[in-house]
C-alpha positions in Angstrom: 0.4 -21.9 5.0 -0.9 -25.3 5.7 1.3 -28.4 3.4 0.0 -31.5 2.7 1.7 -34.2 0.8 -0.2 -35.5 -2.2 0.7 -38.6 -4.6 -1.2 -38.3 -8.1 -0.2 -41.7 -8.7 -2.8 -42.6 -6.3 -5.6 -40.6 -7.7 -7.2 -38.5 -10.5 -8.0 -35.9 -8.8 -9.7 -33.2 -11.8 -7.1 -30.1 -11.3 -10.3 -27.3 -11.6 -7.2 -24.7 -10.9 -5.1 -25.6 -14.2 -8.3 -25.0 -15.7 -8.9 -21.5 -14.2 -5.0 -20.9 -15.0 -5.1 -21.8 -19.0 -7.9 -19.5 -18.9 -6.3 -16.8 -17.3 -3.8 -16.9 -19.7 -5.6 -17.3 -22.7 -7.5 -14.0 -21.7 -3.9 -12.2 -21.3 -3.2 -13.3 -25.0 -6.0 -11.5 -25.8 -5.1 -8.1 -24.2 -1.7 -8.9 -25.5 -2.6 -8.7 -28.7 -5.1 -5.9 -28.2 -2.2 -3.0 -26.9 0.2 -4.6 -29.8 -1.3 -2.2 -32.2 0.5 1.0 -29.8 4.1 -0.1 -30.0 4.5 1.4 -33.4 6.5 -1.7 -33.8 8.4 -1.4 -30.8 7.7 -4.4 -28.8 9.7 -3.0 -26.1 6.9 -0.7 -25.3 3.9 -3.4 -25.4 2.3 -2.2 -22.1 1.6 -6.5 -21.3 5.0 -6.7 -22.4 5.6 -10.7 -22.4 2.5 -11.7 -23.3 3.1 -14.2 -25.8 5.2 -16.1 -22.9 1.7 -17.3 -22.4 2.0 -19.8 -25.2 5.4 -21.3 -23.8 2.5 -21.6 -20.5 0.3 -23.6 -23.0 3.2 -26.0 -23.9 3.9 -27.1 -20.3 0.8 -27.6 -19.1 0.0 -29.1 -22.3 2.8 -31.3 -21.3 1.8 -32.4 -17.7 -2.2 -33.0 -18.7 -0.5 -35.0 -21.1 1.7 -37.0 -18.7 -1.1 -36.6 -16.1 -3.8 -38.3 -18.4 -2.5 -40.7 -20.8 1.0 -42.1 -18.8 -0.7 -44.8 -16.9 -3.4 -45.6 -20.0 -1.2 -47.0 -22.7 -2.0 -50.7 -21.9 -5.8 -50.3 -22.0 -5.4 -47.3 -25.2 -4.3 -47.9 -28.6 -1.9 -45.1 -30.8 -4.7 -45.2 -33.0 -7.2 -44.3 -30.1 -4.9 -41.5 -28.5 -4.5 -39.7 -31.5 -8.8 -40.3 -32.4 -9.0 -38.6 -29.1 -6.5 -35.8 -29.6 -8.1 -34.8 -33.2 -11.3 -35.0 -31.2 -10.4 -32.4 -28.5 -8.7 -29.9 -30.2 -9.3 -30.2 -34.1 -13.5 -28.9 -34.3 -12.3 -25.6 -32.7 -9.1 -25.4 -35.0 -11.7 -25.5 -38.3 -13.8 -22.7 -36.6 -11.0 -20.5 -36.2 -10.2 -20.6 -39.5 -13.9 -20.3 -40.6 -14.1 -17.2 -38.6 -11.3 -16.0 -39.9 -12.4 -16.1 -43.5 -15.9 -14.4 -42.5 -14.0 -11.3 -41.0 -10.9 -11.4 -43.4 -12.1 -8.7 -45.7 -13.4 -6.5 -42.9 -9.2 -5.9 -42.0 -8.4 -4.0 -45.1 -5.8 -1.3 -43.3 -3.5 0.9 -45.7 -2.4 2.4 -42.1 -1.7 -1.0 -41.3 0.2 -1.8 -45.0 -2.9 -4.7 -45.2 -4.4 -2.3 -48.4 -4.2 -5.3 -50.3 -7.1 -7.3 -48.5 -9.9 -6.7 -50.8 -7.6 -7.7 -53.9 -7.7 -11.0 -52.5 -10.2 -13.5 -54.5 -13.0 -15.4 -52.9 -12.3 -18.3 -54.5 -8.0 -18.5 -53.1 -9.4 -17.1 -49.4 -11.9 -20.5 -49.8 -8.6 -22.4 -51.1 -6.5 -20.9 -48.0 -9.3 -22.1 -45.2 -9.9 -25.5 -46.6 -6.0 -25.9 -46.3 -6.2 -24.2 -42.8 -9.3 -26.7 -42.2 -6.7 -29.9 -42.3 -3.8 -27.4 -40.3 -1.2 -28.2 -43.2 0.9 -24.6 -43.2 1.0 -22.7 -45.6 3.9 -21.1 -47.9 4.8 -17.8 -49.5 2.7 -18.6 -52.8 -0.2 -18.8 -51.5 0.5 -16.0 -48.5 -2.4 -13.2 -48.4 -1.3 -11.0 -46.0 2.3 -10.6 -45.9 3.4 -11.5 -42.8 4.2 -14.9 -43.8 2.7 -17.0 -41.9 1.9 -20.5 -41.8 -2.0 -19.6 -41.4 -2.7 -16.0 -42.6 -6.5 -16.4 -41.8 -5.8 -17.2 -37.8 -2.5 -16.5 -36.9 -2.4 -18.1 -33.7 -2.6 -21.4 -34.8 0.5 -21.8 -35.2 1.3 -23.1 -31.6 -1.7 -26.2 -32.4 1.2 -27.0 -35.1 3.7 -27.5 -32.9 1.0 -29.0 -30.4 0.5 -31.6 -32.6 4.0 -32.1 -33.2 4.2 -32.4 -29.6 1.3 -35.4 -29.5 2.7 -37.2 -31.9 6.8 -37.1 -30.7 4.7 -38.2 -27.3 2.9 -41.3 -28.4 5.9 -42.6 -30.6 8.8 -41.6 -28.3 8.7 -39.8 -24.9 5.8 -41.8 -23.2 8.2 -44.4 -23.0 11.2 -42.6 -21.6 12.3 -43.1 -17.9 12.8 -40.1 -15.6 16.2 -40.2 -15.9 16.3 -40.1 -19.8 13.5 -37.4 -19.6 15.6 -35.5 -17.1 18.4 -35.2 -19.7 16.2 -34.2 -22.6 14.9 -31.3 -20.3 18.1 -30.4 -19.7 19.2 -30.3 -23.2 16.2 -28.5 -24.5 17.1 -25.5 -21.1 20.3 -25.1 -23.0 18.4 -24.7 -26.6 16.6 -22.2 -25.0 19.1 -20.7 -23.0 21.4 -20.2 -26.3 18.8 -18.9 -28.2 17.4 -16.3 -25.6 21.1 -15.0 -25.6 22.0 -15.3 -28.9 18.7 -13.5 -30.6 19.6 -10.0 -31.6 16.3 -9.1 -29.9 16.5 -9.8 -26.5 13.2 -11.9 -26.1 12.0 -15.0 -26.4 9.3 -15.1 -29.5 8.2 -16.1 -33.0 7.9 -19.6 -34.4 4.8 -18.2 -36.8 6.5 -19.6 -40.0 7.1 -22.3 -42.4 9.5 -21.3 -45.0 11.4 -18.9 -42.6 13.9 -21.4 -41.0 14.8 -19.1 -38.1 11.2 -18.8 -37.3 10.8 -23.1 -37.5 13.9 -23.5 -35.3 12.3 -20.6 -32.9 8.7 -22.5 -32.9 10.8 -25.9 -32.0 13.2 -24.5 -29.5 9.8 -23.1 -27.7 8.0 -25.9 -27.7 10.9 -28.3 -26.4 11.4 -27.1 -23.3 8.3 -26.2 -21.9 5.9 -29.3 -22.9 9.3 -31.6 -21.6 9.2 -30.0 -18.4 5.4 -30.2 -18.1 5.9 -34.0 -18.9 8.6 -34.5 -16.4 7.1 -32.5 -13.2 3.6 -34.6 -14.1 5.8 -38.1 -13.6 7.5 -36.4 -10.5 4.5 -37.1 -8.9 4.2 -35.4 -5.8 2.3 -32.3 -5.1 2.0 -29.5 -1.7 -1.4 -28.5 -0.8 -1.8 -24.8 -0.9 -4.4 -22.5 0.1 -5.7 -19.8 -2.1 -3.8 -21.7 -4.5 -5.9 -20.2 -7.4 -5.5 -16.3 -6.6 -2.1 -16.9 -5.8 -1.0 -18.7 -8.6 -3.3 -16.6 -11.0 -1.6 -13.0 -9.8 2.0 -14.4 -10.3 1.0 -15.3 -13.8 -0.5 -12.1 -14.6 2.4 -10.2 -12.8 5.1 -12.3 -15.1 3.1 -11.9 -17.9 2.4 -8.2 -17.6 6.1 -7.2 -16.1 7.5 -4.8 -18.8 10.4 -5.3 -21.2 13.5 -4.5 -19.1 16.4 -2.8 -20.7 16.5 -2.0 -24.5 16.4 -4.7 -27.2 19.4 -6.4 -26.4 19.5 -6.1 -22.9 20.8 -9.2 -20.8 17.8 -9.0 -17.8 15.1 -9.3 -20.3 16.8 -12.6 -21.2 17.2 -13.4 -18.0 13.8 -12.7 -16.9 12.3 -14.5 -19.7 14.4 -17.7 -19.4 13.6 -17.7 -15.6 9.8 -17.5 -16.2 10.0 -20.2 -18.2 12.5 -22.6 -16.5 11.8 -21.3 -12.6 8.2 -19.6 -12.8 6.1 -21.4 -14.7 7.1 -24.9 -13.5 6.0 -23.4 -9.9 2.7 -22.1 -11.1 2.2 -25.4 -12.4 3.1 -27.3 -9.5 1.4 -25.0 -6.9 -1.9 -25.1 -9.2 -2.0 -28.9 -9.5 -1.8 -29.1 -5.4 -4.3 -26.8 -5.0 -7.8 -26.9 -4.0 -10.9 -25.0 -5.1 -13.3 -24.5 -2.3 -17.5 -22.5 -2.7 -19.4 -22.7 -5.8 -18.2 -19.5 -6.8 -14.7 -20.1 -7.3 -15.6 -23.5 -9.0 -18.0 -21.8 -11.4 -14.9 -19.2 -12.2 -12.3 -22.0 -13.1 -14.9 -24.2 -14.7 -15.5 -20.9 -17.1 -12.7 -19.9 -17.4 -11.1 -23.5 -18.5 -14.1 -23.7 -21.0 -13.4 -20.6 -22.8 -9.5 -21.0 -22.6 -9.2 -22.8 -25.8 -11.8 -21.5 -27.6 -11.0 -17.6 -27.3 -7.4 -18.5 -28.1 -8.1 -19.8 -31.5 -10.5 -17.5 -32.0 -9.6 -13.9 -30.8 -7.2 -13.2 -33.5 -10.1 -12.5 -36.1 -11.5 -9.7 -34.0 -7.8 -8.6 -32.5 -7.0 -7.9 -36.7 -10.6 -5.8 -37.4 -10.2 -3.9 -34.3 -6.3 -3.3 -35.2 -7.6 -1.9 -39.0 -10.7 0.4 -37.7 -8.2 1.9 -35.4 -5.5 2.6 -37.2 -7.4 3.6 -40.4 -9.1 6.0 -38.2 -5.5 7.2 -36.3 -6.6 6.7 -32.8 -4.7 7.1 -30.0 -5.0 4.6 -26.7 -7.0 7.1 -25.1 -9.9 7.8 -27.8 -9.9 3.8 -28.7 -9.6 1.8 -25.5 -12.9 1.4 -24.9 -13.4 -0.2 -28.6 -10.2 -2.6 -27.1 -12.6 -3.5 -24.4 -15.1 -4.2 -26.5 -13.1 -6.8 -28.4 -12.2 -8.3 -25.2 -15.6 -8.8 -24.4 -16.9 -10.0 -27.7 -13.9 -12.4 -28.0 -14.7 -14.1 -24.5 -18.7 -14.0 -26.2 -17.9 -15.5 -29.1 -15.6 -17.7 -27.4 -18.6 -18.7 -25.0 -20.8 -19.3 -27.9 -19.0 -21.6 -30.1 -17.6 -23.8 -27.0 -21.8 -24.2 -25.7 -23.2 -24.4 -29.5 -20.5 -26.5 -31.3 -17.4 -27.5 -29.7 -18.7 -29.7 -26.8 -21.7 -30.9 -29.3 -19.6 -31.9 -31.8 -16.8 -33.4 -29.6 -19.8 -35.6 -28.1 -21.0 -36.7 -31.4 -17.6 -37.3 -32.5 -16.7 -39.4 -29.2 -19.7 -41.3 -29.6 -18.7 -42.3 -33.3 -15.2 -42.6 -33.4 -14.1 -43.6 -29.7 -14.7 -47.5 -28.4 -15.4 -45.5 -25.2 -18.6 -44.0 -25.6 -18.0 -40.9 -24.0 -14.8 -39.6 -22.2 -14.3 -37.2 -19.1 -13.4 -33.6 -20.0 -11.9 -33.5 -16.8 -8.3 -34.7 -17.7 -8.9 -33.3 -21.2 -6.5 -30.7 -22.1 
């Protein structure tokens, strides 16, 4: 393996790989969520068992294209103008989550599923519940139409673009003007959040964070987000990178083994709470790290990162739609794994298509028109666009 010393202080080089990555992992959420409906609500036997660790991979990288794009920017860039440019990237694509979610809401009606209740659900509160979801203000118990209670019932991911947006905002106020030193100490502080809560949760594992009014489930969706997008900020003002070759496949194969690697122990066992705090605090930061050094050489493997980064937003705020039809027609219908995998597949496929389709058709469109009449720059570079 060939090292080479890189300074990102001196350049902006675009990092095609943490594009391929995000994608990589956006497509594991997906499959995720797919062989969730065979635990039986067990999540000890989810087959990708840590899955939803892909999130807590959103934050930090999140957290160093944050540090990586904006650090150095702050004397030419307004608050005003980051946040413009924020809204601009991820909000279009958080309004057509929820729209899809309303058009497939009453095609999820599952009394297997304990969702009989779907189709009692008026038009005019599901209208009420998107327009809400539209402006990403959670929602409470009164105006819950699921049950699960979550803070958005029609696209239940979007949760994690709350705490994102938390995330932006503590960022332009406060951390972009902490020194290493002080940042150093706030990661540190948030590891021993996390730490105490990994070992401390009755579960063994490190997830949730889905709720509003549940404040267990606020203090889990803030004690995931600390760490992680902290620790992306801090190893992006680190600065220095190691060239690695096949930097992509290797860093793409030890995401999907971590994310894949199944529960160990029952519930409460200590090495899945090891495992899980050492993916996070050991793991991830390397993927990062390794990914941002690396280099993507032949048009084929740039095409495959360039697709893969496009879709890796979209199909994460908008698989969940299709994950919840899939979920009733199979359980209303009592399949097993092995007479319903191929109708998984299919909603693989059609989320990465649909995904596709609204990036090309209306998300970069409607970002452009929105950068043209909102920005003072008339058009920004996706390429250190998170």
């Amino acid at each position: 393996m060939k090292n080479q010393t890189i300074d990102i202080k001196d350049s902006k080089p675009h990092y095609a790989i943490l594009d391929g990555l995000r994608g990589v992992a956006a497509i594991m959420v997906v499959l995720f969520h797919v062989l969730e409906l065979y635990t039986n609500g067990d999540h000890t036997k989810q087959i990708i068992n840590h899955g939803y660790l892909a999130v807590d991979f959103f934050f930090m990288l999140s957290g160093y294209v944050l540090g990586y794009a904006y650090d150095d920017r702050w004397d030419k860039m307004t608050i005003k103008e980051f946040f413009k440019r924020r809204i601009i990237r991820l909000h279009p694509m958080i309004i057509a989550g929820m729209a899809f979610g309303a058009l497939l809401f009453y095609f999820q009606d599952s009394p297997a599923l304990g969702w009989s209740g779907i189709h009692d659900v008026p038009v005019t509160k599901l209208i009420l519940i998107m327009i809400i979801g539209f402006t990403l203000i959670p929602i409470g118990k009164g105006l819950d139409i699921r049950g699960w209670n979550e803070m958005y019932p029609l696209n239940g991911p979007a949760w994690s673009l709350f705490f994102e947006y938390i995330a932006n905002i503590l960022y332009a106020f406060v951390l972009r003007r902490t020194t290493k030193i002080v940042l150093s100490i706030l990661v540190i502080i948030a590891a021993g959040i996390t730490l105490h809560y990994a070992f401390t949760n009755p579960n063994g594992d490190i997830i949730g964070g889905w709720s509003i009014d549940d404040p267990v489930q606020l203090r889990i969706g803030l004690t995931r987000l600390a760490f992680p997008f902290l620790a992306g900020l801090l190893l992006a003002r680190i600065g220095k990178l190691k060239h690695t070759r096949n930097a992509f496949l290797l860093t793409s194969l030890l995401l999907i083994t971590l994310l894949s690697i199944p529960h160990l122990g029952g519930e409460n066992n200590i090495w899945n709470r090891l495992y899980e705090c050492s993916c996070l605090m050991i793991f991830f930061p390397l993927i990062i790290w390794l990914g941002a050094g690396g280099k993507i050489k032949g048009k084929t493997s740039k095409k495959v990162c360039k697709f893969l980064g496009d879709i890796s937003y979209p199909i994460y705020i908008t698989h969940f739609p299709l994950i919840n039809v899939f979920m009733a027609f199979t359980a209303n219908n009592k399949l097993t794994l092995a007479q319903s995998w191929h109708y998984g597949l299919i909603t693989v496929v059609a989320s990465i298509a649909v995904a596709y389709l609204l990036m090309k058709f209306y998300d970069l469109p409607v970002r452009e028109w929105l950068r043209k009449r909102f920005l003072s720059i008339k058009k920004t570079s996706n390429k250190i666009d998170q």
